[in-house]
N, C-alpha and C positions, 0 to 999 in steps of 0.2 A: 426796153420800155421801163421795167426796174429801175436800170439805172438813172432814167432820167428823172422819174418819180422820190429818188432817194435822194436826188441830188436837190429837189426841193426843201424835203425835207433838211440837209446840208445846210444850204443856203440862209432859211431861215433860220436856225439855234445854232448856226455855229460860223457864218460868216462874220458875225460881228468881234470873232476870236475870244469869248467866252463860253467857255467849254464847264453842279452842287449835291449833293446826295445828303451821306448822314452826316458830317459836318459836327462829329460829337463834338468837339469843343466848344461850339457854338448853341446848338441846341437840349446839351444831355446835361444830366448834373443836379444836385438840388439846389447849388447857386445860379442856373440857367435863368430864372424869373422869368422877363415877359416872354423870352424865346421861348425860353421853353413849354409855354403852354401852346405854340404851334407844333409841340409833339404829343401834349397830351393836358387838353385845360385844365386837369384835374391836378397836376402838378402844381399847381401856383398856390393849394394850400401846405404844401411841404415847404416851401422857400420862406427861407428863416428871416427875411426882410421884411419891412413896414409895406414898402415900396419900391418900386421899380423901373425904370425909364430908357427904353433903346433911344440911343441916338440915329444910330443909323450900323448897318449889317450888310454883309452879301456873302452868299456860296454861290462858287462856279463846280461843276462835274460836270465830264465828260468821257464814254468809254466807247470804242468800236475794237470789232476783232475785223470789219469787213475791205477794213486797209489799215495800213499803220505808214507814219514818216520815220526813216530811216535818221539812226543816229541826231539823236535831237532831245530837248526839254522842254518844258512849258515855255521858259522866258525865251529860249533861242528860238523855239514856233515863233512866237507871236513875235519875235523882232524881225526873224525874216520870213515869213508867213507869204510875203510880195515875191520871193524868189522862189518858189514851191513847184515842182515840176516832176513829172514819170523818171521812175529809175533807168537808166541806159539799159535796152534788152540788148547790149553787143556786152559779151563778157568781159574785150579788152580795152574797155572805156572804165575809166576809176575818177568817179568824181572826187575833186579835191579842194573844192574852194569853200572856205570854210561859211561864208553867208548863205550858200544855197543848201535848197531843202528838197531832198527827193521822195517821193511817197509808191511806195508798192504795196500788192495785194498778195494776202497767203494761200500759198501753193493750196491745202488743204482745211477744211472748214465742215463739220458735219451741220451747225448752224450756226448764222451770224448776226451779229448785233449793233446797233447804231443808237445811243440817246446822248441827249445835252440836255442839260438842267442849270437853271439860275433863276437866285431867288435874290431881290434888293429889298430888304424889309425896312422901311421908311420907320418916322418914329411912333413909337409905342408906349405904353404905359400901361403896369402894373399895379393894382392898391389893394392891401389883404384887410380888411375890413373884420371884425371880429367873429362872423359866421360865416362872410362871403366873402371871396376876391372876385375883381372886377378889371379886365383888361380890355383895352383897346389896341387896335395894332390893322398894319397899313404894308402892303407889299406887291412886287411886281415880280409876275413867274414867267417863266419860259420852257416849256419842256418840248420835246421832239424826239424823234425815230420810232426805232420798232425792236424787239426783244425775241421775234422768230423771225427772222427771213430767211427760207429754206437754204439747206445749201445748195439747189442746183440751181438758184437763183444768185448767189456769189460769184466774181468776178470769174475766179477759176472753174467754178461749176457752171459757165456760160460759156466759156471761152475751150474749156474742154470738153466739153458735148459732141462728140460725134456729128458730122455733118450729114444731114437730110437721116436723121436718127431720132424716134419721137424721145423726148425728154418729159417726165412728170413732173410736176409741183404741188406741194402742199400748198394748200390756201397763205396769202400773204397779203398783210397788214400795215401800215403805216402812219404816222398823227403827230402832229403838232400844232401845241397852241401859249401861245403868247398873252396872258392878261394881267390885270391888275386886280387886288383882292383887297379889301376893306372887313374888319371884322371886330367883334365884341365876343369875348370870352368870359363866362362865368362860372362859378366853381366855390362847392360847400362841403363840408362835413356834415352837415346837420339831416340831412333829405335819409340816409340810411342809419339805422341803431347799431353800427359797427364800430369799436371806436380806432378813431385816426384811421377810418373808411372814405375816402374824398370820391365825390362825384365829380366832371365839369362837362362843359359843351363850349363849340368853337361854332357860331354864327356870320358866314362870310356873305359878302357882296361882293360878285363877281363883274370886269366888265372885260369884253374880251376885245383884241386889238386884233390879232392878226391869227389865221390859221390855216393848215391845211391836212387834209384826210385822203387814203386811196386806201383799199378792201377790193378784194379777186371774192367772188360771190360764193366759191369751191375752191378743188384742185383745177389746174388747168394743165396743158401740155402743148411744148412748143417743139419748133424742130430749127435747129439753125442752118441756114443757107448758105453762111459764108460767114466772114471775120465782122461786119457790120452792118449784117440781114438777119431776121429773122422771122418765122411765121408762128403765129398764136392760133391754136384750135379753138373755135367755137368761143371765144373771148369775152370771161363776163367779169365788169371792173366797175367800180365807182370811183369818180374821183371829186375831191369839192378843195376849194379854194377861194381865201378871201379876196376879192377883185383889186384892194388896192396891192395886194403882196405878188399876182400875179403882174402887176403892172409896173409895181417898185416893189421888192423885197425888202429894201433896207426897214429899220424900224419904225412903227409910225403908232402911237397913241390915240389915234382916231377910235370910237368906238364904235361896233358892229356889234355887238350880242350881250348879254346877260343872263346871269344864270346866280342862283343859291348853293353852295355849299355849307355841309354840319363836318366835323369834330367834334366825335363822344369819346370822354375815357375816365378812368378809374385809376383811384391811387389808394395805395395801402402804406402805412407807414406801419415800418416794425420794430421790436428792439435792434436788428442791426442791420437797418436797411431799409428803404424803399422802392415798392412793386407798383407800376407801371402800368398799364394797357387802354390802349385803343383804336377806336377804328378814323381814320384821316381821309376825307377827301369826299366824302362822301354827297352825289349830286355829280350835275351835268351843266355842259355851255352849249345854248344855240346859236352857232352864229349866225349872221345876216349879213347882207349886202358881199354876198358871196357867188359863187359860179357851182355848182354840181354838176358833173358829167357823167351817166351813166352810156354803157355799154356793155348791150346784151346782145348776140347775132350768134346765130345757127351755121353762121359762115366763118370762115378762115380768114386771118388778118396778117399780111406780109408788111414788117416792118423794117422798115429802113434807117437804123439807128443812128449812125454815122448822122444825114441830114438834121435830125435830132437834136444830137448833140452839137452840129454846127449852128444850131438858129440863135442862139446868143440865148438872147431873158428871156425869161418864164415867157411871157404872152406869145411871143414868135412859136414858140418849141411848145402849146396847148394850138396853136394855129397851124404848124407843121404835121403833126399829129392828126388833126380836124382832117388838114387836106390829103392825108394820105388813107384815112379812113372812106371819106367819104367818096375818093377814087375807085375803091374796091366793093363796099357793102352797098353796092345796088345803088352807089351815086348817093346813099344818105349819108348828112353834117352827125357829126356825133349828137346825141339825144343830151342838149342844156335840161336834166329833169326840173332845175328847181335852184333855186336862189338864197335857200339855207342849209345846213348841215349841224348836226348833234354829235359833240362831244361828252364824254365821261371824263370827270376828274382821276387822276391816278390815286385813286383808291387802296389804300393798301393797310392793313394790322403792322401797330409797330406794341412791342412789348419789351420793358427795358426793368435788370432788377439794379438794384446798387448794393453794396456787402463793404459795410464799413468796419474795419477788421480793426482799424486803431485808430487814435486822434489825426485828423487830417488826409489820413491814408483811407482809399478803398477800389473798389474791382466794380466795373458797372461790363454788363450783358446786357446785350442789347441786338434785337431781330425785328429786322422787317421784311414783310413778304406782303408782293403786290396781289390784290383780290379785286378785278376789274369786273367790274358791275354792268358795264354795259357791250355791245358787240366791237362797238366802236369808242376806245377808250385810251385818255393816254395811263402807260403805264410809267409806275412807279420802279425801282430798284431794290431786287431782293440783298439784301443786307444783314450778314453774321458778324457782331465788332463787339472783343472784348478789350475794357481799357483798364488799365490801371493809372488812378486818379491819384495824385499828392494836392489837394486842396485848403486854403484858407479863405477868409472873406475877403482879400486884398491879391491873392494869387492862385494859380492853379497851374500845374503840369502833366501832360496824359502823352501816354503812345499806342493809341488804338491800334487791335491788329484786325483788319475787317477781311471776309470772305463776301468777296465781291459777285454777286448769283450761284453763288454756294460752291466757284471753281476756282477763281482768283485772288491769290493772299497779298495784300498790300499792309503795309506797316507807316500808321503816321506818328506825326508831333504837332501839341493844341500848346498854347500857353495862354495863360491870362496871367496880367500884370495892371493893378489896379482897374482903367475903365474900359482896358482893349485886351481883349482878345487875337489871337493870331492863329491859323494853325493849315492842315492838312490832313486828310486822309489817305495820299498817295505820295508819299516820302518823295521815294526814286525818282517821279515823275518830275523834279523840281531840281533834284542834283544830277550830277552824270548829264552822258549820252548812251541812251540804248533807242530802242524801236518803239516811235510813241504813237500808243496809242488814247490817249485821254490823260487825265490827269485831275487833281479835286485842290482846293485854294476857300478859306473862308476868314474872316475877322467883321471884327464888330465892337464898337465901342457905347457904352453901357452907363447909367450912371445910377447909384443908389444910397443909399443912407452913407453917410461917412462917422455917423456914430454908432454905439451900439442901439439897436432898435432891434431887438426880439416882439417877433408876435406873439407868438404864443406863450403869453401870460395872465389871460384872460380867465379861463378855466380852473387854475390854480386856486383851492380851497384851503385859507390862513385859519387854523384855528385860534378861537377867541379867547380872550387871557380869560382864566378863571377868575 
């Protein structure tokens, strides 16, 4: 049942083969401008420009530990993505054609993980005003999975389970949502008597397209029957889903919910550097024109996974499901409670310093950690990335080294050259072949003063000839 429910979550943020996180090249920096006040509006009175203007951006990320594709990269996934298939369980079978793509699950896992994130940031625009900056900015998100899913809910902690042996689980989570965000950023030095103390706030309109949510109410305990049976003790699940995603996955712009998100943060400028913080995300989406299914029963549910998994699309395999339910628990259709469901935005503290040690050279630190506010929330990616910067107004070069949920060391390369950006947070994941599993891709093209235009010379007091 797991797996079927994850495989939604799949389907939605990662069938489209776009697989975004910190994206430092992209968002970090005090030449980021309008991006950068989607990490902390407070930033936009550090950035040395008049003005500022996205043309247009995107970060894809992607990470699971709860399978990986053998021997492959980003570009060789998504080229042969069509040829994707289970590894041969006969050990004297050696795949060798070089277009196909085989995908297995690890032997051992004490817990597993599944997100996709992508962000399209449409155009934007920055203006530093002599007390205020004032930004606008326009963008399409997609985040999904889940950040615990027990191990004995992992391929191999199902598949190994002792037969007619009760198994435990920790309560387990899942969420994904799809929307578009619209916002107004504003941001001052003047509001606190600290000097080069910067306040700001990130004011979003959210509108939500497609989504889907499941939550186990507790721990539960299962016992498995066989290779594609299994029975749930006393089974208490919510599950909600957008009606048209159930029906067609593919992506669809249609709007179903709305909701308000803030971004607050703070910026310190100092003699050799700038200090950073805030909190992102903060607020919820209600969807509508959705399905909720709850399921609560005192009774035992024998499930036949196999059938499942043969029903094809989403609506057959929430109907397959229905009618195997409703065969056992006293004849009752699974309980439709309700026709909306409530998301939390991935709420998370990001706090970044910069240490500008010479001209053009410096060292940015930079932590994010997800703080999900509501029970049911997507979450964000805990994130440790120190870079070191060689920047100008015309260029920039970095190789962030980030610890990925505080266990994963991946090493990138960011470039800016005049109005584009280019970069990565997952090197490897783009060269070679080894066993992939996710991989991070952003650029963005940018356009700003092409002369000198310092702000900050307003404050500056000329003494008067004698």
């Amino acid at each position: 049942m797991w797996r079927f429910i994850f495989s939604i979550i799949i389907i939605l943020f990662i069938d489209s083969q776009l697989k975004g996180q910190a994206s430092t090249g992209l968002y970090l920096g005090s030449n980021a401008g309008i991006n950068g006040v989607l990490v902390n509006p407070a930033s936009a009175r550090s950035y040395p420009m008049l003005w500022d203007v996205n043309v247009g951006s995107f970060s894809i990320f992607g990470h699971t530990d709860y399978v990986f594709v053998k021997e492959t990269n980003l570009f060789h996934f998504v080229n042969n993505i069509n040829n994707l298939s289970r590894f041969p369980l006969d050990p004297e079978v050696t795949p060798t054609a070089s277009d196909r793509l085989y995908y297995d699950f690890p032997m051992r896992a004490f817990t597993t993980k599944g997100s996709a994130n992508l962000e399209i940031n449409g155009p934007g625009v920055l203006y530093n005003f002599e007390n205020l900056s004032v930004g606008l900015f326009s963008r399409l998100r997609a985040i999904g999975g889940s950040h615990s899913i027990p191990s004995s809910l992992s391929y191999f902690g199902v598949q190994s389970s002792f037969v007619n042996i009760e198994t435990i689980s920790g309560k387990a989570s899942a969420s994904g949502l799809y929307w578009s965000e619209y916002g107004i950023s504003l941001s001052t030095d003047q509001l606190i008597p600290i000097e080069e103390l910067s306040i700001g706030i990130n004011i979003k309109y959210n509108r939500a397209h497609q989504g889907a949510s499941l939550k186990s109410f507790d721990e539960f305990c299962y016992n498995r029957l066989s290779s594609d049976s299994l029975i749930v003790f006393q089974p208490q699940f919510e599950f909600g889903i957008t009606s048209i995603t159930a029906d067609d996955p593919s992506p669809s712009l249609a709007a179903n919910a709305s909701g308000i998100g803030v971004d607050i943060g703070v910026s310190k400028t100092w003699s050799l550097g700038i200090i950073n913080f805030s909190i992102l995300d903060i607020g919820s989406v209600k969807v509508k024109n959705a399905e909720v299914y709850t399921l609560q029963s005192s009774q035992d549910l024998s499930i036949d996974t196999d059938a499942i998994q043969n029903a094809g699309s989403i609506r057959n395999q929430i109907t397959q499901i229905d009618q195997q339910i409703s065969s056992q628990l006293d004849r009752i259709q699974t309980i439709q409670s309700g026709s909306q469901f409530s998301i939390g935005l991935p709420t998370r503290v990001h706090l970044d310093l910069t240490y500008d040690f010479k001209k053009n050279r410096s060292v940015l630190l930079s932590i994010d950690q997800r703080v999900p506010l509501f029970s049911n929330s997507l979450e964000a990616e805990n994130v440790v990335t120190i870079a070191p910067i060689y920047e100008s107004k015309w260029w920039m070069l970095t190789t962030p080294i980030s610890i990925y949920e505080y266990s994963k060391i991946r090493v990138g390369l960011a470039a800016r050259l005049g109005l584009l950006t280019i970069g990565t947070d997952h090197l490897a994941s783009l060269i070679g072949k080894s066993d992939f599993r996710g991989s991070s891709l952003y650029a963005g093209v940018r356009v700003f003063p092409f002369w000198k235009a310092n702000r900050r010379n307003q404050n500056v007091n000329c003494p008067l000839p004698e």
